[in-house]
C-alpha positions as CSV (number, residue, x, y, z in Angstrom):
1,X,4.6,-79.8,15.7
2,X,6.5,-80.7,18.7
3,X,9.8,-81.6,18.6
4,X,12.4,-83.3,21.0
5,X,15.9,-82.0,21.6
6,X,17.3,-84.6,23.8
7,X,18.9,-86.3,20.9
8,X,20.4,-85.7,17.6
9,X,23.1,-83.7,16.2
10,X,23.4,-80.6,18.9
11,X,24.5,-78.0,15.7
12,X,22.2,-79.5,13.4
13,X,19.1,-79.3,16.2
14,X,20.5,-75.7,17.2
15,X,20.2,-74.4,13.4
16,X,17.0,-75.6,13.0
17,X,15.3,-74.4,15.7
18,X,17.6,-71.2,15.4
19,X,16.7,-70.3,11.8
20,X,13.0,-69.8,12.0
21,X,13.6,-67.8,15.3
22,X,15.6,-65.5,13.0
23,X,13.5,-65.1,10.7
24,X,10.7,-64.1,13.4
25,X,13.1,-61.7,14.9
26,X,13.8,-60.2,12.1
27,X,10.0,-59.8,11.6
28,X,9.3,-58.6,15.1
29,X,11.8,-55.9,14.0
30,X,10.0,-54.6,11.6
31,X,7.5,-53.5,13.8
32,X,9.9,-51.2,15.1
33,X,11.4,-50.6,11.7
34,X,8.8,-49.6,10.0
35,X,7.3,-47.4,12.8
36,X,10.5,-45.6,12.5
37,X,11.1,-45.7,8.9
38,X,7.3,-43.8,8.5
39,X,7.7,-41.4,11.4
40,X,11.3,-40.8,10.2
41,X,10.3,-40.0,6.4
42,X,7.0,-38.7,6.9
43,X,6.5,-36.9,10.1
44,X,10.5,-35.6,10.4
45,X,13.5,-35.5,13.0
46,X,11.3,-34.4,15.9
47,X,9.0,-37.2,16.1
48,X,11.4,-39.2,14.9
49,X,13.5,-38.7,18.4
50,X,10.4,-38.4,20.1
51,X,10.2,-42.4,19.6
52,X,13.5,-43.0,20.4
53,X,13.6,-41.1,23.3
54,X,11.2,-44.2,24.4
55,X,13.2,-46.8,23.7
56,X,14.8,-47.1,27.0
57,X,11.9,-47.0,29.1
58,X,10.0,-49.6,26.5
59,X,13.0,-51.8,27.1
60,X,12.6,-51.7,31.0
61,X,9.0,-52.2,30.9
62,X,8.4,-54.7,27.9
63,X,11.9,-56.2,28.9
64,X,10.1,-57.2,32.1
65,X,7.0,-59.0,30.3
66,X,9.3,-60.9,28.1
67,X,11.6,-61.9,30.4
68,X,8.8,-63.5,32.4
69,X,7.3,-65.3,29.6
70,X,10.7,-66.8,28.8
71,X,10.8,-67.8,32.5
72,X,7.4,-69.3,32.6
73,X,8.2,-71.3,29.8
74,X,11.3,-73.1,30.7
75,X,10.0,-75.5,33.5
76,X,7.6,-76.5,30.1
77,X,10.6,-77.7,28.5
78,X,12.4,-79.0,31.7
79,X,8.7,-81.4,31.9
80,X,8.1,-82.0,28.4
81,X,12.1,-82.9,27.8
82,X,11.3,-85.5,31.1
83,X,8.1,-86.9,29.4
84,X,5.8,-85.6,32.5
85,X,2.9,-83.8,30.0
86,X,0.4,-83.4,33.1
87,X,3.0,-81.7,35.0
88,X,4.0,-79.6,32.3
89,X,0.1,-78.7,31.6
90,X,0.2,-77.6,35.0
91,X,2.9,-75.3,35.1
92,X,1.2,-73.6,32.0
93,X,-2.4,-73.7,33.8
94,X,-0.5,-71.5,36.4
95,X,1.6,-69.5,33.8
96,X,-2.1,-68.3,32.9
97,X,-3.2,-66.9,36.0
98,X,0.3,-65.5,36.9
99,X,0.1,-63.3,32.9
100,X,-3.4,-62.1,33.8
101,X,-2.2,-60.9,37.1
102,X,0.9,-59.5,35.7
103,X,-0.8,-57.6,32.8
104,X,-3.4,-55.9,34.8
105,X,-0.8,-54.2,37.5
106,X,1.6,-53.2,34.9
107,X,-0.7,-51.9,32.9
108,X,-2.9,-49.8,34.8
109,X,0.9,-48.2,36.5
110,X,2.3,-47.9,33.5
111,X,-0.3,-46.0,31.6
112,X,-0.9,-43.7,34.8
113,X,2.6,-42.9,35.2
114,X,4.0,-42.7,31.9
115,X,4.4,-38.8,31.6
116,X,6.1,-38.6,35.1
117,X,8.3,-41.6,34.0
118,X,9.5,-39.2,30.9
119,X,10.0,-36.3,32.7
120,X,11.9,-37.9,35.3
121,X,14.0,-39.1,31.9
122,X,14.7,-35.2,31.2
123,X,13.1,-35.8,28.0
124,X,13.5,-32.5,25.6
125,X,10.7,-30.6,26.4
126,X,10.5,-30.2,22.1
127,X,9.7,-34.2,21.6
128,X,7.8,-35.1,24.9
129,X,4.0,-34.8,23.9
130,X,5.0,-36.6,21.0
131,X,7.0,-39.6,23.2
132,X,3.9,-39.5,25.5
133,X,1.6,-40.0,22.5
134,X,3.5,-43.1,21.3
135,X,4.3,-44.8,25.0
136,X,1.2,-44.7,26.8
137,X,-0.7,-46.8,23.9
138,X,2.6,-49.2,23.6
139,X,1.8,-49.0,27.7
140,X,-2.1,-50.3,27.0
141,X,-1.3,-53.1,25.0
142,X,0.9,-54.9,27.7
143,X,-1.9,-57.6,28.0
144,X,-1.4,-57.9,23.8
145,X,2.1,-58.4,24.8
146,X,2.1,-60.9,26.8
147,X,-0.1,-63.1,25.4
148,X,2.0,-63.5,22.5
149,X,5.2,-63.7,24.5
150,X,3.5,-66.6,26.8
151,X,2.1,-68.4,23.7
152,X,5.2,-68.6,21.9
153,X,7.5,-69.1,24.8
154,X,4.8,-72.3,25.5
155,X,5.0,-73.7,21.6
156,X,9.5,-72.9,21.7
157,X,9.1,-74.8,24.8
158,X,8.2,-78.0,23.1
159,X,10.2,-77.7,20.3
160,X,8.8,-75.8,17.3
161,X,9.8,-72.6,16.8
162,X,7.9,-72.4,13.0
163,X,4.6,-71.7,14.0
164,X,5.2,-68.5,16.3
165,X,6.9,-67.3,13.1
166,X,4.2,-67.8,10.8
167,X,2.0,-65.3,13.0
168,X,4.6,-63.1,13.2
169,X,4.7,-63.1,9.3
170,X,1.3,-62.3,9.3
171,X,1.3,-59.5,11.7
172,X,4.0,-58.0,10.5
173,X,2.4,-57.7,6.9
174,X,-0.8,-55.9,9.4
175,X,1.4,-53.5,10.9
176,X,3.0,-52.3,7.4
177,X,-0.3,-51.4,6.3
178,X,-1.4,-50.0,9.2
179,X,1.7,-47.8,9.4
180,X,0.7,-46.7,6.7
181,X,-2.5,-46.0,6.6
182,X,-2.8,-44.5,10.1
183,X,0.4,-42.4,9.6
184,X,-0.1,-41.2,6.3
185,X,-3.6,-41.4,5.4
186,X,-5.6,-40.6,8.4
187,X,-3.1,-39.1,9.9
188,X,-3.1,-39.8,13.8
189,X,0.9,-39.2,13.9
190,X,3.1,-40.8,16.0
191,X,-0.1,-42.6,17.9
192,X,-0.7,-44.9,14.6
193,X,2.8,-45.8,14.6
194,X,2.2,-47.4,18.5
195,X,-1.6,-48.2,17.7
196,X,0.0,-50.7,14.7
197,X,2.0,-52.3,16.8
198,X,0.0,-53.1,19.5
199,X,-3.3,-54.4,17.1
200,X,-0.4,-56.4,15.1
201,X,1.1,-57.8,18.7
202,X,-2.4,-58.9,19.5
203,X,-3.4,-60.5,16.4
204,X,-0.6,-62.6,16.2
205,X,-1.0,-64.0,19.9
206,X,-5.2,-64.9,19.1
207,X,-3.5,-67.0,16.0
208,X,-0.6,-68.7,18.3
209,X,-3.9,-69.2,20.9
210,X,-6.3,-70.7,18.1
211,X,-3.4,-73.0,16.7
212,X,-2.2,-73.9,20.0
213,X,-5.3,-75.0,21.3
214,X,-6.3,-77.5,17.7
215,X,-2.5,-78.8,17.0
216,X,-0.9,-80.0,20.2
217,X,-2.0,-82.9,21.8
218,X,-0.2,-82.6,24.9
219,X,-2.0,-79.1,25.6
220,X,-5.5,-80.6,25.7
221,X,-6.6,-79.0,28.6
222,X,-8.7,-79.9,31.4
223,X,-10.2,-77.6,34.3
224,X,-8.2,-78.9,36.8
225,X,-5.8,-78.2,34.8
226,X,-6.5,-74.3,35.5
227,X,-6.6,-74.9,39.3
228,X,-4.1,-72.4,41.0
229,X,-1.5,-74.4,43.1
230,X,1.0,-72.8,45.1
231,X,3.6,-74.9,44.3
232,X,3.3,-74.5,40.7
233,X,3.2,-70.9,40.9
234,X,6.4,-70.7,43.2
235,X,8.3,-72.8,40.6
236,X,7.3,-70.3,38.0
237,X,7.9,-66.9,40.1
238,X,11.4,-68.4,41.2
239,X,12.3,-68.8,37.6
240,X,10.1,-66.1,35.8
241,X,10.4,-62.8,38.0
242,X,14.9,-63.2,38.1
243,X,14.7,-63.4,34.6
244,X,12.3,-60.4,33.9
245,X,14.4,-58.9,36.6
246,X,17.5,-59.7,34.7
247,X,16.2,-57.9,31.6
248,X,14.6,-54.9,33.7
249,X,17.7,-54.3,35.8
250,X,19.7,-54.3,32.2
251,X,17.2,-51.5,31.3
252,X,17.9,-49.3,34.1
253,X,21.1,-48.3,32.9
254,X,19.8,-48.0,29.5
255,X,17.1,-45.9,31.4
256,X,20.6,-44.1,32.9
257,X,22.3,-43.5,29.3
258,X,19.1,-42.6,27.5
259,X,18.8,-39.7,29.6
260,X,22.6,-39.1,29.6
261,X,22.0,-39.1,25.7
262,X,18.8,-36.7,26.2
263,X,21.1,-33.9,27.4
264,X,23.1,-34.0,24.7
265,X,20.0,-32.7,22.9
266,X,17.9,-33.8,20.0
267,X,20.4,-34.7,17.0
268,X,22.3,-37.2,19.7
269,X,18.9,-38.7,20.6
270,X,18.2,-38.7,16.5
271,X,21.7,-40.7,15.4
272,X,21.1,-42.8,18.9
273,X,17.6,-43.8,17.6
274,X,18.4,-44.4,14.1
275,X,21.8,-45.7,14.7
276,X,20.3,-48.4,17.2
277,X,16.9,-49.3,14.9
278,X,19.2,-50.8,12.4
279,X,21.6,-52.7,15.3
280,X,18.7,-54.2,16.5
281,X,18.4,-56.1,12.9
282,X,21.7,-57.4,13.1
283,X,21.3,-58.4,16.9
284,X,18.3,-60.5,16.0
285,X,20.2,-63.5,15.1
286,X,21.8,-63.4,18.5
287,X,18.3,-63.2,20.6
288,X,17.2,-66.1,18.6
289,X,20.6,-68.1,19.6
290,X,19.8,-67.1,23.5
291,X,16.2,-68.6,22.8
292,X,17.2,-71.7,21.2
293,X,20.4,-72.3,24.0
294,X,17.3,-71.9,26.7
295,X,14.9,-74.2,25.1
296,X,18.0,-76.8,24.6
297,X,19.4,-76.5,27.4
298,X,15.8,-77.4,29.4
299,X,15.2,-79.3,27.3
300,X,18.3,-82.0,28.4
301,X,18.1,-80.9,32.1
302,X,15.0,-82.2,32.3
303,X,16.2,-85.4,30.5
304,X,19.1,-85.5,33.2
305,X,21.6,-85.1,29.6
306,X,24.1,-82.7,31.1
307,X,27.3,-83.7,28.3
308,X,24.3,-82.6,25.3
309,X,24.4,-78.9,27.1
310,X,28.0,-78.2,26.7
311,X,28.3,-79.6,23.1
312,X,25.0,-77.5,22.4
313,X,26.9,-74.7,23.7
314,X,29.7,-75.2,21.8
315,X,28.1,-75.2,18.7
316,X,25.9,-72.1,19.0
317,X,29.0,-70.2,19.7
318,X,30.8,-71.2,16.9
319,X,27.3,-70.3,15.2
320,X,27.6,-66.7,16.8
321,X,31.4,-66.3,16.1
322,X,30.8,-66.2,12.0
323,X,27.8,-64.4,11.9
324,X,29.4,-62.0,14.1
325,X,32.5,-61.7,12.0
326,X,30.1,-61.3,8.9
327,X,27.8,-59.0,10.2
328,X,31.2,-56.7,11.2
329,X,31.7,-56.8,7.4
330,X,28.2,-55.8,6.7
331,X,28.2,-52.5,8.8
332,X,31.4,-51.5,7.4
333,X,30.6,-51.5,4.0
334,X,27.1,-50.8,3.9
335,X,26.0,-49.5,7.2
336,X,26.2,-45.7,6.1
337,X,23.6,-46.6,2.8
338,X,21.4,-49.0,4.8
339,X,20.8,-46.0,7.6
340,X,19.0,-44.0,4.6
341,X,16.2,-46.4,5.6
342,X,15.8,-44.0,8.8
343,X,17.0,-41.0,8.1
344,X,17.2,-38.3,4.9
345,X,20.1,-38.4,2.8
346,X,20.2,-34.7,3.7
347,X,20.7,-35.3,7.6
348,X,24.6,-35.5,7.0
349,X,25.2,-34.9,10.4
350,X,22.8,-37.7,12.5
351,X,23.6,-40.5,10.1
352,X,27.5,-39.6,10.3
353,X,26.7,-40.2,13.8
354,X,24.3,-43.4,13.8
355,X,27.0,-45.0,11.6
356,X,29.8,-44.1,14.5
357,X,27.3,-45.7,16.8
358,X,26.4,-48.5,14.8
359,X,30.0,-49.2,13.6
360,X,31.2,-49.6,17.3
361,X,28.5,-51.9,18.4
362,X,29.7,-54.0,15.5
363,X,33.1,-54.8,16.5
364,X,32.4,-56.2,19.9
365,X,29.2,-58.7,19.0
366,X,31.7,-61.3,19.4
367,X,31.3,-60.6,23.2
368,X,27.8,-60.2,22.5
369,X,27.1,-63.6,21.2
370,X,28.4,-65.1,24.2
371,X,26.6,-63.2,26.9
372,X,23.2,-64.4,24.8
373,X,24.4,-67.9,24.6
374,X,25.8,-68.6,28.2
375,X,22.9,-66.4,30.2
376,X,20.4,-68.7,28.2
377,X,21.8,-71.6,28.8
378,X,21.8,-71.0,32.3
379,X,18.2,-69.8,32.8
380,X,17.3,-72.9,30.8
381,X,18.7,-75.1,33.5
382,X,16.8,-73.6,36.3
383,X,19.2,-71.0,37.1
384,X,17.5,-68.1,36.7
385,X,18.1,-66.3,39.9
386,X,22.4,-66.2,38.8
387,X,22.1,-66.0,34.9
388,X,20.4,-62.8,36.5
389,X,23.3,-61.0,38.1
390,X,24.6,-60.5,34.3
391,X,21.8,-58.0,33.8
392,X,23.7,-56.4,37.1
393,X,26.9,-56.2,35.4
394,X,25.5,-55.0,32.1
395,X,23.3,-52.2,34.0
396,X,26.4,-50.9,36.3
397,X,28.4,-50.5,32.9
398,X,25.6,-48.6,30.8
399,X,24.9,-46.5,34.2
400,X,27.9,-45.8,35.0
401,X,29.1,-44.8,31.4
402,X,25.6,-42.4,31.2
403,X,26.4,-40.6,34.7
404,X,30.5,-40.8,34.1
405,X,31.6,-41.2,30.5
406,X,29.0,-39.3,28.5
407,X,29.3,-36.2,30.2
408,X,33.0,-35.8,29.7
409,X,33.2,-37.3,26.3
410,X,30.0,-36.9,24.7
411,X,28.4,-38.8,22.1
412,X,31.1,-41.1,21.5
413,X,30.9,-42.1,25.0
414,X,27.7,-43.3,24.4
415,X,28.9,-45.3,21.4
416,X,30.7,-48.1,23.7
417,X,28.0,-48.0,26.4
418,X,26.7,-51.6,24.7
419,X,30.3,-53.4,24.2
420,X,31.4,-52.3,27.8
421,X,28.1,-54.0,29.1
422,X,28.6,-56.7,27.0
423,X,32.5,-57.5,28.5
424,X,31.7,-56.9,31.8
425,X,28.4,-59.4,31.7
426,X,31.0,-62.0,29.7
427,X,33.3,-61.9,33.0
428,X,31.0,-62.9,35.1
429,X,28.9,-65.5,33.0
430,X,31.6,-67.9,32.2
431,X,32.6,-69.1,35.4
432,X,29.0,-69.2,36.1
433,X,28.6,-71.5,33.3
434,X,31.0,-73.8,34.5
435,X,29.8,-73.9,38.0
436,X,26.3,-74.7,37.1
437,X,27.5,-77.5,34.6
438,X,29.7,-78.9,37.7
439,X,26.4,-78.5,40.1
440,X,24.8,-80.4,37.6
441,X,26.8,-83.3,36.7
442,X,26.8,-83.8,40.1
443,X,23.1,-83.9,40.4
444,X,23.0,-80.8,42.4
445,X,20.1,-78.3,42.0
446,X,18.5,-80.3,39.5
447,X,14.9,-79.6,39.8
């Protein structure tokens, strides 16, 4: 079901498109929270750190997948919010070819490099057969990846962001059992946790691919659709690689403090891990804001309705604002009991820590909600090249806090990593924002 978001209450468009993205968020975490929940429980500390020693590199890698899709897909909306369906069946004709390539390279590099890539990391010698075991299949099922990520970005694109979630649903309940059964029954360790994820990432993109192709009219597809054009690819590289740039160049310093965090030895990279799983919840509602802000906001470029963009921003801050505020409340009273969901009541000591961390990351998401909203909103109007210098800011912060900061003050260094990367990206993306909206109401850079 497509729908239109060129008209219409902006905050009551922006909820309904931003509820059912939360809700597949929140499902796509637990992938990842189950993986660790199981490994944490059943297979101990070690493994357990072993998997978030990975998190980083996962980030810069899978980061860079997503971040394409998400740029692939906007000149969709910017065509389907201007009415012009054969252009925007084009664009995803080309989106195609560009994945396939895409996939292939990073794969085949990232599966033949993925020990070097974690000893280059300084992972602990203790947890680093154990990391390997887990990234080099989440490595092999890049191709699972983005064909989910290209799919959904496609369907979000046109205005329903229900559908994507029902897969999600669905694969989420297939990696549960999985989990399960190939970390407890079989057992195959840490490798089932990464072997569920992947067959659950997969299954979920053939069911976006099936639906897509029987329930949208304006993606009946013809050959010539398929055709490779240069221009249609160059429109999609100009957009797509800044913005999986922007989210791999945010990574690097994650890369940075991860291995900051490595030295500090395995209980650090435990409370880190754990700490961070159960952030990750709470910071779903703030990806699915980002999403929602992108599709708007290409949504009414497209339709030339530049006053619709800033009273869409508006409201999905004031959105971000109280959820942020009641999140904050959330961790502070509960955070310490809902971290027994990753680590033994007995390990005093790492969830002590993971609260510190998670505690810390609470207070700022305020900044948080606005680097999401305003770097999505400008990607969605074509600006993907300077929403992208915000992953610059973000990566010099966590970099320079890894190499700086955690070696004098330790784990609580660490702690503020995220909210120092958060202000510094905030400083730069507001005045971008307000360029780009002048560019625009001047008809400048429109596509």
């Amino acid at each position: 079901m497509t729908k239109e978001m060129t008209h219409g209450s902006p905050m009551k468009l922006i909820l309904g498109f931003t509820i059912p993205l939360l809700f597949g968020n929140i499902f796509q975490q637990f992938y990842s929270m189950v993986d660790t929940i199981i490994v944490g429980r059943v297979l101990g500390t070690g493994p357990l750190a072993a998997v978030g020693s990975t998190g980083s590199v996962t980030f810069l890698i899978i980061g860079f997948c997503l971040g394409l899709c998400s740029g692939f897909a906007i000149p969709v909306a910017q065509r389907f919010g201007s009415r012009d369906y054969e252009e925007l069946r084009r664009f995803i004709g080309n989106a195609v070819w560009l994945c396939t390539g895409f996939g292939a390279v990073l794969t085949v590099l990232t599966v033949v490099f993925c020990r070097n890539i974690l000893e280059l990391m300084g992972t602990p010698a203790d947890i680093i057969d154990d990391a390997y075991a887990y990234l080099v299949i989440i490595f092999a099922g890049i191709p699972a990846t983005l064909l989910y990520n290209i799919l959904s970005g496609i369907q979000r694109a046109l205005g329903d962001s229900r559908t994507p979630v029902v897969f999600l649903v669905i694969a989420s309940v297939i990696n549960i059992v999985l989990d399960i059964v190939l970390i407890v029954f079989v057992p195959l360790g840490v490798a089932g946790a990464a072997i569920a994820t992947v067959i659950s990432q997969l299954v979920s993109g053939l069911g976006c691919l099936v639906y897509a192709s029987r329930h949208y009219e304006v993606l009946r597809m013809t050959r010539d659709n398929f055709k490779f054009r240069a221009m249609y690819a160059r429109r999609l590289l100009g957009i797509g690689v800044p913005m999986a740039l922007q989210t791999s160049i945010t990574a690097i310093g994650s890369v940075i403090l991860q291995a900051s965090v490595n030295a500090l030895g395995s209980v650090a990279v435990a409370s880190v891990t754990a700490g961070s799983k159960l952030y990750m919840f709470f910071s779903c509602a703030y990806d699915a804001m980002g999403v929602t802000m992108s599709t708007y906001s290409g949504q009414n470029i497209g339709a030339r309705k530049i006053d619709r963009i800033g009273q869409g921003v508006k409201a999905c801050s004031l959105v971000g604002i109280v959820y942020s505020l009641l999140a904050l409340l959330v961790i502070a009273f509960f955070g310490k009991s809902l971290l027994l969901l990753f680590v033994d009541g007995g390990e005093t000591t790492i969830r002590n820590a993971a609260y510190q961390y998670l505690l810390t990351s609470g207070v700022f998401l305020i900044p948080l909600t606005f680097v999401n909203v305003l770097r999505l909103t400008i990607q969605g109007m074509g600006y993907s090249r300077l929403a992208m210098f915000a992953g610059v800011f973000e990566m010099v912060a966590r970099g320079l806090t890894g190499l700086l900061l955690v070696p004098v003050f330790g784990y609580a260094a660490a702690c503020f990593a995220g909210p120092i990367a958060w202000i510094m990206a905030d400083c730069f993306l507001f005045p971008a924002y307000f360029h780009v909206i002048r560019r625009a109401r001047r008809g400048e850079g429109l596509y």
